[in-house]
N, C-alpha and C positions, 0 to 999 in steps of 0.2 A: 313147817316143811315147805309148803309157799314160799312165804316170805325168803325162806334161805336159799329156795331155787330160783328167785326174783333177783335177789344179789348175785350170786352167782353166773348167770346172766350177767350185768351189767358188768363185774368183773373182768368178764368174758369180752363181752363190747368194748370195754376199753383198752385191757391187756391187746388181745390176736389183730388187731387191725396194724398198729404200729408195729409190732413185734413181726408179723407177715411182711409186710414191707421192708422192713432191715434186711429180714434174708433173701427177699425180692435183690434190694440194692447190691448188698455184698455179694451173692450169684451171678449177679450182671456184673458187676467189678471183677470176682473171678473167671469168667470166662472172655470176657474182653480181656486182660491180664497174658491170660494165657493163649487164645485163638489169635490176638493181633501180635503175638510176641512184642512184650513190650519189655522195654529191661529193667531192671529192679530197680533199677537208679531215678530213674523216671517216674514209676508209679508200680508198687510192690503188688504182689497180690493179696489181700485177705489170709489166707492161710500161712502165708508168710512172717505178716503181721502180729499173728496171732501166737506163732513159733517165737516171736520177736518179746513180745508181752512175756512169756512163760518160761523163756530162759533169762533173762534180764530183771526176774520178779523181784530179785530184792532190789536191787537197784532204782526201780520203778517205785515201791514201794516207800525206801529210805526218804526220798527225794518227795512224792507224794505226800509224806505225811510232813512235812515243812510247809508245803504249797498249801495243805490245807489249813495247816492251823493260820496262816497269814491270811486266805480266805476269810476264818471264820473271825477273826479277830475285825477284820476290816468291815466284813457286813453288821457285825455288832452294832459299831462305830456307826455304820452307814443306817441303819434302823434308827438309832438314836440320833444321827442330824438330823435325819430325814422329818422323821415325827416330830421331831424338834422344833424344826423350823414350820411344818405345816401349822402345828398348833399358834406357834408364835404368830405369820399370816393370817392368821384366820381370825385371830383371838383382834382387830382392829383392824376397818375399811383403810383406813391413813397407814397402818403395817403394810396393809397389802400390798398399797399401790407404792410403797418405797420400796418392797423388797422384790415382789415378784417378778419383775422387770428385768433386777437383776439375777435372777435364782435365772431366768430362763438366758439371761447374757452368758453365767457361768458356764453353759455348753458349748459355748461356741469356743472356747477353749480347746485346743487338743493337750488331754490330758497327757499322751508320752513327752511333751514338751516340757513339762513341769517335774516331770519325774527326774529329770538333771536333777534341776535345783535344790527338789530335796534331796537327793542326794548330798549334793556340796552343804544345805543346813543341815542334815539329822547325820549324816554317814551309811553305813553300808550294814546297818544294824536293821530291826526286825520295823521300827519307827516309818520310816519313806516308804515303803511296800504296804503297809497298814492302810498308808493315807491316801496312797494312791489308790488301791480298793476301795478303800472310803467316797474317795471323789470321784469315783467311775459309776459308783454302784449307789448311791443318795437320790440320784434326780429323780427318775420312776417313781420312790417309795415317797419323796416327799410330794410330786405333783398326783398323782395318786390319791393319798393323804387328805391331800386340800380339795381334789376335787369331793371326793365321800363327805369331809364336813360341811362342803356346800349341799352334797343333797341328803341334808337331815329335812324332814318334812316340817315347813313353815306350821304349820296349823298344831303339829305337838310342840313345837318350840314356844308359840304363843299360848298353846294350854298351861305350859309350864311360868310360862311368867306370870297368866292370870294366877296361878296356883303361888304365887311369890318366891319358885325356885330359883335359887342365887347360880351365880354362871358355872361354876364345879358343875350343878346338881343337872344344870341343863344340857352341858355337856358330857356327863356320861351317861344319862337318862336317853337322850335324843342324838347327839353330832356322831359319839363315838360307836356306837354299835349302827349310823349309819355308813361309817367310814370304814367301819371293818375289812370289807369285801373288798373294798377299793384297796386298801392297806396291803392285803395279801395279794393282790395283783399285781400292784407295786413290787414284793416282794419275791415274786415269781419271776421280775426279768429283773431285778436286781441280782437273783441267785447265778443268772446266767452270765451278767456282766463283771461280776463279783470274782469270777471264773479268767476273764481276759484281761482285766487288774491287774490281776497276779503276775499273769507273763510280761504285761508291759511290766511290771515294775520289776521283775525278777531279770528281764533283760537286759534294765540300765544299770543294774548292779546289783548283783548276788552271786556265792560261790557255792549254792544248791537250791535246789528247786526245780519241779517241773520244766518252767521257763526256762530257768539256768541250762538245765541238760537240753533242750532244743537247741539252743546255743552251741555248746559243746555237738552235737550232734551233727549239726549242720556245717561246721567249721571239718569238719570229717566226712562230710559227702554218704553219712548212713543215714539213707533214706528209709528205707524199713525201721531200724529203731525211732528215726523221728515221727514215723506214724506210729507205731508203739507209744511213745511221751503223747501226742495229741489224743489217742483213745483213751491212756489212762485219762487226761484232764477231761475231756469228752465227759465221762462217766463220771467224775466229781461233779460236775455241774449237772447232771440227770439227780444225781442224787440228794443234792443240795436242792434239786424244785420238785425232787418227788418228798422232801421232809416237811418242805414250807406247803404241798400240797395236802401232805397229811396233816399239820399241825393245822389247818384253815378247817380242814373237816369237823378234827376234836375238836376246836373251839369256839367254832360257828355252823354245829349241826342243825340251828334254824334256816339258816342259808341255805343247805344244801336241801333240806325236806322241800324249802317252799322250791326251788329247782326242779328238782323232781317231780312233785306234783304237777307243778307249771307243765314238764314235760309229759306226763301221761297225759296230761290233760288235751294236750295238743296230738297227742298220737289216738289219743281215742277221737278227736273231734273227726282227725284225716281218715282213719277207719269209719266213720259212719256219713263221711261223705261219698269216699270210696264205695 
């Protein structure tokens, strides 16, 4: 019973702070909306919006569900370079220093500028959108990555080689379960970037999608529906870092206990300094 009212608590902690705030926000947006008279064309109000959402639902929806599966296809993609390449780096000092160089040159790129290109190589098919989420949403998860398998702990990596464990055994024994935490954090602004991918790519050519219909939307001066399309994508990307939030919990509930404790630990020290 403890225990459950312990969690529920922290629940609580996490859920009503953000969730208070929103309606904080959208309350200040509605009454500024409407106290400064502002025209819908300009900046709609919330309840507007939201009118906008729920007569438009399938619409919204049809068009959503494209944008996502090109999401998830792309962040697949982008996990697999990502780790990819971090393992590759990591795996030789002489890899590193050729590649990392240029892993961190690849951003200075602007990614909408490349998004033509593939276009004119792949077409107007599901291929150039994929890839573009790919190369928006990689760099985090791989630099990420490499940082975690640098901080596996020198003195177990050295237990393991006195021990004659071959490089597999060392790295999933010690690099990997220290790069975890990193991995998913990586993973958490990938899911966001993973998110803005989409519309660039879905701007420089596509005939649905979220992205798409901003387009459309915009070429029509309907401002209300186009903050309708940005809160649906909004809430794809909430949901896509609340899944890769939950999947970190299940998979690495070492991590989070020692957190925790860490945290009580530290709330009881300020309570008995207090």
């Amino acid at each position: 019973m403890f225990a459950r009212g312990t969690r529920s608590r922290r629940v609580a902690a996490a859920v009503l702070p953000p969730l208070l705030f929103a309606i904080f926000v959208l309350a200040v947006w509605q009454l500024y909306t409407v106290v400064g008279n502002i025209r819908e064309s300009t900046l709609p109000p919330p309840t507007d919006i939201a009118k906008s959402i729920w007569e438009n639902r399938t619409l919204l929806i049809d068009n959503a569900w494209v944008t996502i599966k090109e999401i998830l296809i792309g962040f697949v993609f982008a996990i697999l370079l990502g780790v990819g390449l971090a393992v590759l780096i990591r795996s030789s000092r002489t890899i590193e220093r050729a590649i990392y160089p240029w892993l961190v040159v690849s951003q200075m790129v602007p990614i909408p500028a490349i998004a033509p290109l593939l276009i004119i190589w792949f077409g107007f098919e599901l291929q150039p959108k994929v890839i573009v989420i790919m190369l928006v949403s990689f760099f985090p998860i791989a630099v990420n990555t490499i940082d975690g398998l640098r901080a596996a702990e020198p003195e177990l990596l050295n237990l393991l080689k006195t021990l004659k464990a071959n490089a597999w055994q060392r790295f999933r024994k010690a690099q990997l379960p220290a790069a975890l935490p990193f991995l998913f954090s990586g993973l958490k602004v990938a899911a966001a970037l993973s998110v803005i991918g989409a519309v660039f790519a879905e701007w420089v050519g596509a005939s649905e999608g979220l992205g798409y219909l901003i387009l459309v939307l915009n070429n029509q001066t309907a401002t209300t529906d186009m903050f309708a399309v940005i809160f649906t994508l909004a809430l794809i990307g909430i949901l896509l870092f609340l899944i890769v939030t939950l999947l970190e919990r299940l998979l690495l509930p070492w991590y989070y206990e020692s957190r925790e404790s860490e945290g009580e630990g530290l709330h009881l020290e300020v309570e008995e300094k207090a």
